[in-house]
N, C-alpha and C positions, 0 to 999 in steps of 0.2 A: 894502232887505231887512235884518231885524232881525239880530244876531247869534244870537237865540235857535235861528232858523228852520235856523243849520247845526247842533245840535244834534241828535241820533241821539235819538229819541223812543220808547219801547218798541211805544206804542199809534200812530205816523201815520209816514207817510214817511218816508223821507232826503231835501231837498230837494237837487236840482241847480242848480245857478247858477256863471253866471258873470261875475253882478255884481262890480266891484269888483276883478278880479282885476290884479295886478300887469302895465305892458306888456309884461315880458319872457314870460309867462305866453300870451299871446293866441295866439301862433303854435302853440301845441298844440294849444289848446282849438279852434284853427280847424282844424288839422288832423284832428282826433278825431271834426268833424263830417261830414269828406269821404271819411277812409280807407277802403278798403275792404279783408275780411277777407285775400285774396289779397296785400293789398301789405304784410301786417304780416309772413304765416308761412307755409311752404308745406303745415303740420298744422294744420287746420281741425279743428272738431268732426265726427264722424261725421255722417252725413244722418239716420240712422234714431234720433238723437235720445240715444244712447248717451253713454256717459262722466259721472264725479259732478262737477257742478254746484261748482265751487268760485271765488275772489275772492284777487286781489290790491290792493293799494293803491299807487298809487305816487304818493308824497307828494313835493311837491315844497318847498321853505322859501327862505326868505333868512338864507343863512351870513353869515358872516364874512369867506368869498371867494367872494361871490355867489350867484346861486341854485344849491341844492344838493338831490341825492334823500337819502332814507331807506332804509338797506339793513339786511339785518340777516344775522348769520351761523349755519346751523343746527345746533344739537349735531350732534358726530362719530357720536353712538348711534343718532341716528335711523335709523328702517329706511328711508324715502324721502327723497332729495337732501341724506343725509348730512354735512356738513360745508360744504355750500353757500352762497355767498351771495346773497339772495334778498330780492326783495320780502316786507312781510308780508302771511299769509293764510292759504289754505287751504280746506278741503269749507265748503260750508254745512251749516249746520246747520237742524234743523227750525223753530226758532227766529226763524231769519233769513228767512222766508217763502218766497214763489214763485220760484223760480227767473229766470222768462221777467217779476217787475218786478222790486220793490226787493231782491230777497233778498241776488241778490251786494253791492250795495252796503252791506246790515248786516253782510251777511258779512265782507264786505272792514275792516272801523271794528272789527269785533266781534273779529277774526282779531290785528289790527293792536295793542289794545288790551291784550289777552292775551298776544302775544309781547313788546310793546314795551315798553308801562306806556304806552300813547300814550293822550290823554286826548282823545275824537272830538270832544269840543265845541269845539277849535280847530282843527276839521279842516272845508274847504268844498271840499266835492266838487263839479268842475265839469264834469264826462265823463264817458264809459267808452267804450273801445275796443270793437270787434270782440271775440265771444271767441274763444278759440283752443283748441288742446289739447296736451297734453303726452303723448306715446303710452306714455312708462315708467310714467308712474303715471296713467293713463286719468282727469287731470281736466281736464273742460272750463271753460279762468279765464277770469273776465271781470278785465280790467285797469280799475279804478277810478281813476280823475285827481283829487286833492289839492291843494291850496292848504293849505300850514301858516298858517291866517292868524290863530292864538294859540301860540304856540312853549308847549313845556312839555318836562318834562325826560323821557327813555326811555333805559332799562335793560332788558338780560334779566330777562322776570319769572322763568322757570323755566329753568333752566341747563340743567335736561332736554331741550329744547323749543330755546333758544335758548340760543347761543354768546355772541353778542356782539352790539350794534346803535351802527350808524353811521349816519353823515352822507358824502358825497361832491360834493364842487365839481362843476356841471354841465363847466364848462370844462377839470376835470381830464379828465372823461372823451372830452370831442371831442378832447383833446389828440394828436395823432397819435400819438404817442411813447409812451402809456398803450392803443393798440392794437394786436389780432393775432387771429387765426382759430386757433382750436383744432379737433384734430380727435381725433372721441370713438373710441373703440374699434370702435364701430358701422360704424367710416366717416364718420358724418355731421362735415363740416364748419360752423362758426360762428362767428360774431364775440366776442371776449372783451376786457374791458378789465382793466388791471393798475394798481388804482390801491392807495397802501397797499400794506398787508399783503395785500391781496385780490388774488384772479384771479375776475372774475366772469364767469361764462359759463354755454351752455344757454339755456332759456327765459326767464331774466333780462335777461341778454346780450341778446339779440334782440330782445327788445322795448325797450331801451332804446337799441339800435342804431337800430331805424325811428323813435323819438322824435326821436333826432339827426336825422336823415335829413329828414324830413317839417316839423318848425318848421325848419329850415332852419341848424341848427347845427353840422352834421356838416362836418368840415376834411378833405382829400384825406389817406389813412393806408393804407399798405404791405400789403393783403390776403395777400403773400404771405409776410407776418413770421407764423411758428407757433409758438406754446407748448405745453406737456403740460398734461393737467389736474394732474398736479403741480405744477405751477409754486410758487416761493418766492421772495414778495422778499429 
């Protein structure tokens, strides 16, 4: 498979592969293939087809201390998941086609590129998850799987939009001692990791939680250790 071929093309596909992928990488991508929607979240999309159609990306790279995700943090102003830390993403756009093919996945490159300055042509998508939905702001994501396999450099493009964007050691995060369950206002409880300056929780959180869980990375950690969503390192 050429390098061109991961390349986001206005007029053909996104292609998917998982040629070539690093071995630490395989235990996802095998996972991604078997998971089903119930063992990721227990908010599923609506049946009658409801909720806007939107994309995350969860890129995965080789750090400096191993393989590591891409996070990024959401301006305080935004009126949805305010000061958050988050995969990048967001709605599709018309732009980004069909929904039910490739859409999330331009979405997700398209989403990624605009908050991060992330350049998709070193990006090889080799998955997608189940998608899911997030009930506060009625979007149904599809989680997109990444391979950084040309590094390039990412910044806040718009301060408006994004806070800050980071990198995170995967290791940091199975770390035991970097987790704890948060519980929201709502009631609902959920898994949160405290790495950094960050507390990352919510539908971030969770799904990075079954990623652990599922490749097989996930270390035994204190479910009954609680933070606030306040939390401060």
């Amino acid at each position: 498979m050429t390098h061109a071929s991961h390349q986001r093309h206005s007029d053909g596909p996104v292609v998917v592969s998982s040629e070539g992928l690093p071995g630490w990488l395989e235990p996802v991508e095998r996972a991604a293939r078997t998971v089903e929607p119930a063992q990721l979240s227990r908010f599923l999309p609506p049946p009658g087809g409801e909720g806007r159609p939107s994309a995350v990306l969860i890129l995965f790279g080789d750090g400096p201390h191993g393989p590591e995700l891409l996070l990024m943090e959401r301006s305080s102003s935004l009126r949805s998941h305010a000061g958050q830390p988050s995969f990048p993403g967001g709605a599709l756009d018309p732009e980004d086609g069909d929904p039910a093919g490739d859409g999330p996945l331009r979405a997700a490159l398209r989403e990624a590129e605009e908050e991060t300055g992330l350049d998709p042509a070193g990006v090889q998508v080799f998955a997608t998850l189940p998608a899911l939905y997030i009930p506060v702001s009625d979007f149904v994501v599809t989680p997109v799987l990444g391979w950084w396999r040309s590094r390039t450099p990412v910044a806040p493009v718009d301060p408006a939009e994004t806070a800050r964007v980071f990198t995170v050691p995967v290791d940091e995060l199975a770390d035991p001692a970097n987790r704890a369950t948060t519980a929201h206002p709502s009631g609902h409880r959920g898994p949160a990791f405290t790495v950094g300056s960050a507390l990352v929780w919510g539908f971030t959180a969770g799904v990075i939680d079954r990623i652990l869980h599922f490749a097989g990375w996930e270390r035994p950690w204190d479910r009954g250790k609680l933070v606030s969503l306040d939390w401060h390192a």
